[in-house]
C-alpha positions in Angstrom: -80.0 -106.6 121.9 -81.4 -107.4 118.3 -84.8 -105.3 118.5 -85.6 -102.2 120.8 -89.1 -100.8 120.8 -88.3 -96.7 122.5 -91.7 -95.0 123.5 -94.0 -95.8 121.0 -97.4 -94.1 120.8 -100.1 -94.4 118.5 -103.5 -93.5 118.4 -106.8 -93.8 115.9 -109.4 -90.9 116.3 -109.1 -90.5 120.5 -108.4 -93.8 120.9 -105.1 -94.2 122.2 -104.0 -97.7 121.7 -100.3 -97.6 122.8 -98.6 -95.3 125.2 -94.8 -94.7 125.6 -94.4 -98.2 125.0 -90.9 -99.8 125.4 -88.7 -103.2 125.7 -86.3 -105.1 124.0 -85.6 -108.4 122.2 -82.1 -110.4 122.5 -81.0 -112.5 120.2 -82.2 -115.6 120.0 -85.0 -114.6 122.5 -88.4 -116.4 122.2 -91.0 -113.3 123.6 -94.6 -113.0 123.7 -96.7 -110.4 123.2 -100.3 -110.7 125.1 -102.8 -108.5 125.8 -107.0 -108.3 125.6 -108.4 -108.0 122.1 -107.7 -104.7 120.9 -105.1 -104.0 123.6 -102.6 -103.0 120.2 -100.6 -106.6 119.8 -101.0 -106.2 116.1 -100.6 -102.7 115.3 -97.6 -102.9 117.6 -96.0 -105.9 115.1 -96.9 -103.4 112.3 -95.3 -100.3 113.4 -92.0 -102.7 114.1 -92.4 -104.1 109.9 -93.1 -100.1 109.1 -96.6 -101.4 107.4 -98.3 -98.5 110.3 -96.6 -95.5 111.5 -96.1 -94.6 115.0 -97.5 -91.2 116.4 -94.1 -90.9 118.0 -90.9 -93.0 119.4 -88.8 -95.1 117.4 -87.6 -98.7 116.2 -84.3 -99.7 116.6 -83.3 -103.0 114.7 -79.3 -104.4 114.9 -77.6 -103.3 111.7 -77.4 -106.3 109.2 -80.3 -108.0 110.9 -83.4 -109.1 109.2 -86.8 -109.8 110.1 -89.7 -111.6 108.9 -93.2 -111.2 109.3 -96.7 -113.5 109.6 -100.0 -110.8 109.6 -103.4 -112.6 110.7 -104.6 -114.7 107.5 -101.8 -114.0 106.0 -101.9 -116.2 102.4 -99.8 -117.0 99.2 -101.3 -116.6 95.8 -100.1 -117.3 92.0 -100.3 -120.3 90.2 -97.1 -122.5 91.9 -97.5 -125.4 93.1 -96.7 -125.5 97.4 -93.9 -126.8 97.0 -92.7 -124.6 94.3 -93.7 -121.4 96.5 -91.5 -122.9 98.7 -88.9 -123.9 96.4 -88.9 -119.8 95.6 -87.7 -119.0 99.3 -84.4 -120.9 98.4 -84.0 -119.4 95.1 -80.6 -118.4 95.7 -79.3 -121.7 96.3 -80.7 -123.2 93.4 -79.3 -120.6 91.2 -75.8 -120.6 93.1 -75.9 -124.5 92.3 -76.8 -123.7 88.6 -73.7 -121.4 88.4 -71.6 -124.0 90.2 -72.3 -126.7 87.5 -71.7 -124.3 84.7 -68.2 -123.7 86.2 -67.9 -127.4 86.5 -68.5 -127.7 82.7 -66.5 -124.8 81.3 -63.4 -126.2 83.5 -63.3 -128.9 81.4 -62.0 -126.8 78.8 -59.6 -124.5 80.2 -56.1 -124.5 80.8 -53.6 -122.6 82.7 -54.2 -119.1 84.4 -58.1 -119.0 83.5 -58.4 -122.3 85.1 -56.4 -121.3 88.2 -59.0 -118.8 88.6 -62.0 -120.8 87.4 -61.3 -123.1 90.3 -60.4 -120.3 92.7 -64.0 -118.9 91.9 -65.5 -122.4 92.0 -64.3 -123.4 95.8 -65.5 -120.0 97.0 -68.7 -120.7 95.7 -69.0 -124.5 96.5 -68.2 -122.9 100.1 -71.1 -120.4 100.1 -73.1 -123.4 98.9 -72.4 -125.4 102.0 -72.4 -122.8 104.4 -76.2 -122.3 102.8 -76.7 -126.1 103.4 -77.4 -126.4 99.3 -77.3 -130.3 100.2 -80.1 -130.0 102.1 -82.8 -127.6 101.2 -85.2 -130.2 99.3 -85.2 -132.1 102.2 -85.2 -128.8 104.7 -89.1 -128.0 102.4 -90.6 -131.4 103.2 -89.6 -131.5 106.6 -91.2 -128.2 106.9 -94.1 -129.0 105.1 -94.9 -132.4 106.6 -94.7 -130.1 110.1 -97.2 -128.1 108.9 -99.6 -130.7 108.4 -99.1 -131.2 103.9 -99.4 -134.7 103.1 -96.7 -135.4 100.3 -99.3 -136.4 97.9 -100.3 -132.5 98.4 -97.0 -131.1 97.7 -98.1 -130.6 93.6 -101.6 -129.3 94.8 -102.0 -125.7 92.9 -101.7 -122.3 95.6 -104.6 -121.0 94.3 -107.0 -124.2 94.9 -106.1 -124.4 98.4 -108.4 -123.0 101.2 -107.4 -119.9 103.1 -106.3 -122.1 106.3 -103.4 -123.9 103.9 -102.8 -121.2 102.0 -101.7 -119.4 105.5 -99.8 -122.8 106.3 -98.1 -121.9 102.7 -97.1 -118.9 103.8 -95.9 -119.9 107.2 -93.8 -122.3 106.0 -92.2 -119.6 103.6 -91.2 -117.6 105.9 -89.5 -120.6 108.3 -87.6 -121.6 105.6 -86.5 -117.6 104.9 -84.7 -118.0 108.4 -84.7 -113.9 109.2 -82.8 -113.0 112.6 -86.0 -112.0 114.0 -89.6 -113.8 113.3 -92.6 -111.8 114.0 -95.9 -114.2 114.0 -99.6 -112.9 114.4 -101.7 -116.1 115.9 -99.5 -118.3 114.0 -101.8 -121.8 115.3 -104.5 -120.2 113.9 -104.8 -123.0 111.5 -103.0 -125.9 112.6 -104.1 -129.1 114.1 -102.0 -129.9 117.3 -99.5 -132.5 115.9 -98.6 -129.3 113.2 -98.8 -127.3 117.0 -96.2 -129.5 118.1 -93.7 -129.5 115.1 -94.0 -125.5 115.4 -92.9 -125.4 119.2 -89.9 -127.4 118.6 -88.9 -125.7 115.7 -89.4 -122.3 117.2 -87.7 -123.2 120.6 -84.5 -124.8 118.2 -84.8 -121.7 116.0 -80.9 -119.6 115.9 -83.1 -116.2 115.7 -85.5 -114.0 117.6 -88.4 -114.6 117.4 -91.9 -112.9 118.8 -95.4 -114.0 118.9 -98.4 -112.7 119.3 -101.2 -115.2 120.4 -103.7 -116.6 122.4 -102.7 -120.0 123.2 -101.4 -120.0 126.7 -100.1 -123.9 126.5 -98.5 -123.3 123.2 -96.6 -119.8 124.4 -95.8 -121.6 127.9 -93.6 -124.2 126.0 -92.1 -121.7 124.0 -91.4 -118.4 125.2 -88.8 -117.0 127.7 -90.2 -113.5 128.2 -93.5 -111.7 128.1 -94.5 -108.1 127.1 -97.8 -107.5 128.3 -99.8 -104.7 127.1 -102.6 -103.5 129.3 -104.3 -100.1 129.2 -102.0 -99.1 126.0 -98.8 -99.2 128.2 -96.1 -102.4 128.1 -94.8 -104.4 131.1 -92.3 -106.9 130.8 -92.2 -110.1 132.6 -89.4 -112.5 132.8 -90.2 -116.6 132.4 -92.9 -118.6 130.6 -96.4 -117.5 130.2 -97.3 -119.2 134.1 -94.5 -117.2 135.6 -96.4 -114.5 133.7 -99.6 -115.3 135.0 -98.1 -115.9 138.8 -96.5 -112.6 138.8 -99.1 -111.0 137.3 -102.0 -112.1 140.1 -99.4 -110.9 143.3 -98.9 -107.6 141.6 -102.7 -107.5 140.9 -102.9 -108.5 144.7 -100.6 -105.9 145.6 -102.6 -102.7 143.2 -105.7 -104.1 144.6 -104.8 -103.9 148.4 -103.0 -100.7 147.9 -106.1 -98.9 146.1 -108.6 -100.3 148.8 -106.2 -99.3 151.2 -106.3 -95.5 149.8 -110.0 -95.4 149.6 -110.3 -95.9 152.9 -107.8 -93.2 154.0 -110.0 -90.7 151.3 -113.2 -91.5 153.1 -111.6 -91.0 156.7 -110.2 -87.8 155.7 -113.5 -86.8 153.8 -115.3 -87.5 157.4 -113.3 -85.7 159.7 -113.2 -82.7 156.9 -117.3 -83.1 157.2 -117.0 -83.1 161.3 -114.3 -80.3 161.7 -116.9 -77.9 159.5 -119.8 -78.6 161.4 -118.3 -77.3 164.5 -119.1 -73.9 162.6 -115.3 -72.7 164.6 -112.8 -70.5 162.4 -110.0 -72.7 163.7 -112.1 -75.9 162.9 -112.5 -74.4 159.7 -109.0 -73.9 158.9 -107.7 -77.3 159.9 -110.7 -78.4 157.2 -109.4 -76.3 154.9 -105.8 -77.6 155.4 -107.0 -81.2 155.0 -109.1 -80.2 152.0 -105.5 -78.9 150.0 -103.4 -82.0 151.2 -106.3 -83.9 149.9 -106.6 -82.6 146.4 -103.0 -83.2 145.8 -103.2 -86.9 146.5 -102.5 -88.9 143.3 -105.8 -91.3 143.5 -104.9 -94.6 142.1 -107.3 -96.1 139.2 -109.2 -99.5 140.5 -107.4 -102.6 139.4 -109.4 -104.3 136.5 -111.1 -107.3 137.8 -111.0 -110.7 136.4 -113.8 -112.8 136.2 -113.1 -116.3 135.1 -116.5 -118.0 135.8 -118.5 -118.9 132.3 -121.9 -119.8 132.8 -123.3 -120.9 129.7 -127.2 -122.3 129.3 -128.1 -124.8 126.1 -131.7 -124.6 125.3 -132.6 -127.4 122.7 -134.5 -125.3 119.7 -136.9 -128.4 118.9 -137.9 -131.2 121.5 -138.0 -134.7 120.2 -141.1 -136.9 121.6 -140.2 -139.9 123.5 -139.8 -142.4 120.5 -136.9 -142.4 119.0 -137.8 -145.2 116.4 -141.0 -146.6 115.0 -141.4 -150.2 113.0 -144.5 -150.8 111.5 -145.2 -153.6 108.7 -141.8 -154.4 107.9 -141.5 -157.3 105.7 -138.2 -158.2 104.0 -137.3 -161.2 102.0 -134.0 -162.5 99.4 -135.0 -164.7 96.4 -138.0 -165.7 97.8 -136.7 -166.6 101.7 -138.9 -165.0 103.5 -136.7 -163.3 106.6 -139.1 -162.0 108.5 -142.8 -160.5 108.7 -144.2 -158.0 111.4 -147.8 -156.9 110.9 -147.4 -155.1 114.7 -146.3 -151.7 115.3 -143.1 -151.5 118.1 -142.1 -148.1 119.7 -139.6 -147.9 121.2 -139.1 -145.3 123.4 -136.4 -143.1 125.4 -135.1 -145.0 128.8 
């Protein structure tokens, strides 16, 4: 376990959006989060990045672990270039490779005991450099950038000339190229064309961390994810598989609620009958035996209806001005080059819709 969520609750006004919510990520687990707009996807994200607080439970993250977050239109600003705002996520390398070179340079002129530990301190670093893939990162930015959809003739386009759209690519690609243990992404094909959807899903399903998305693209999250947290009604169920395992599971237990509420209504209204029939024999026993169904009654725990699902659309288009018939008119064309005379129609032609 990398991320553990332990009864969460929060509520705005008497609104109470989540409710003793709880579940877990693994490592190197590829989740969902789905729900119905304002079900609490988001402000569940934002109590885990302690940007909202909970009313109550807690957040447990692995020790040494990190995570990274993408809010809805999230967007970089400043005056970098994009690929200098990305160049910024690998600062460290670049200044571990500025350091190495220096060492390079001053062991030129060193001798004996300071050089033994010049070079000491120069393979542990050129180690930390490779373990970082230092070789790589320039070409680890463009291949994330080209993903995203950046032509390379973009790459020395200013941040804050870009629209929002790239400037949330920007940002997306920042936080890839951070590599955090556990990735937390809010609609994160918001603004990407599908070949850019594409790169993302194999990146993501190939990605060594956790990650967790919130979204509403069903293809997208069926290639990609390996478990879904569902919330409905403010409370969290979890569901093993892809989202159509999600969406199989989730119509039999639907089945199942349905059935078993339908089933319970008609036991209420039986017993709500006899009650009626025992009383009007106007009997003291009759009346007891009422009374006794009455109590047994009262205590039963009357299940809530099943929200239904209605899939059908039905959508009229009413044109907001008709066109007439004619959809061109020629009248008294004439057209000539250097004095050729190409043609010369004194007659008016419709013509007209088929």
């Amino acid at each position: 376990m990398i991320l553990a969520c332990h009864n969460i609750n929060k509520s705005f006004g008497t609104n109470q959006v989540l409710k003793d919510v709880s579940f877990h990520i693994e490592e190197r687990e590829k989740t969902a989060v789905i729900g119905i707009n304002g079900a609490g996807k988001s402000t569940l994200l934002k109590i885990i990045m302690q940007k909202l607080n909970a009313d109550s439970g807690n957040i447990t993250v692995t020790k040494g672990k990190t995570i990274g977050y993408l809010a809805q239109h999230e967007a970089v600003s400043g005056e970098n270039t994009i690929y200098e705002e990305l160049l910024e996520v690998k600062r460290d390398i670049i200044e571990l490779e500025a350091r190495i070179r220096r060492l390079e340079h001053e062991m030129k002129h060193l001798q004996g005991d300071t050089l033994t530990q010049t070079l000491e301190l120069y393979n542990r670093l050129h180690t930390e450099f490779e373990q970082k893939n230092g070789y790589a990162y320039q070409g680890e930015i463009t291949g994330v950038l080209k993903g995203l959809g950046f032509e390379e003739g973009e790459f020395q386009k200013h941040v804050d000339t870009l629209s929002g759209g790239q400037k949330t690519r920007v940002a997306l690609g920042k936080l890839l190229l951070a590599k955090p243990d556990i990735i937390l992404l809010d609609e994160p094909t918001n603004h990407l064309d599908m070949a850019s959807i594409a790169w993302l899903e194999t990146y993501l399903l190939n990605y060594s961390g956790a990650v967790m998305i919130v979204a509403h693209d069903r293809y997208f999250l069926n290639r990609v994810v390996t478990k879904v947290i569902e919330l409905d009604a403010g409370k969290a169920i979890t569901f093993s598989g892809n989202y159509t395992a999600y969406a199989g599971k989730k119509a039999m237990i639907r089945e199942a609620d349905l059935k078993a509420y339908l089933n319970q209504q008609r036991e209420i209204k039986h017993q709500q009958e006899v009650i009626t029939r025992l009383k009007s024999f106007n009997r003291e026993k009759s009346i007891r035996r009422a009374e006794s169904r009455e109590k047994k009654l009262d205590k039963i725990e009357v299940l809530d209806k099943p929200t239904e699902i209605n899939a059908e659309i039905h959508i009229a288009l009413e044109p907001h001005i008709l066109s007439g018939n004619d959809v061109l008119m020629v009248e008294h064309l004439k057209k000539s080059f250097d004095g050729n005379l190409l043609f010369s129609r004194h007659k008016q032609y419709n013509y007209r819709k088929m």
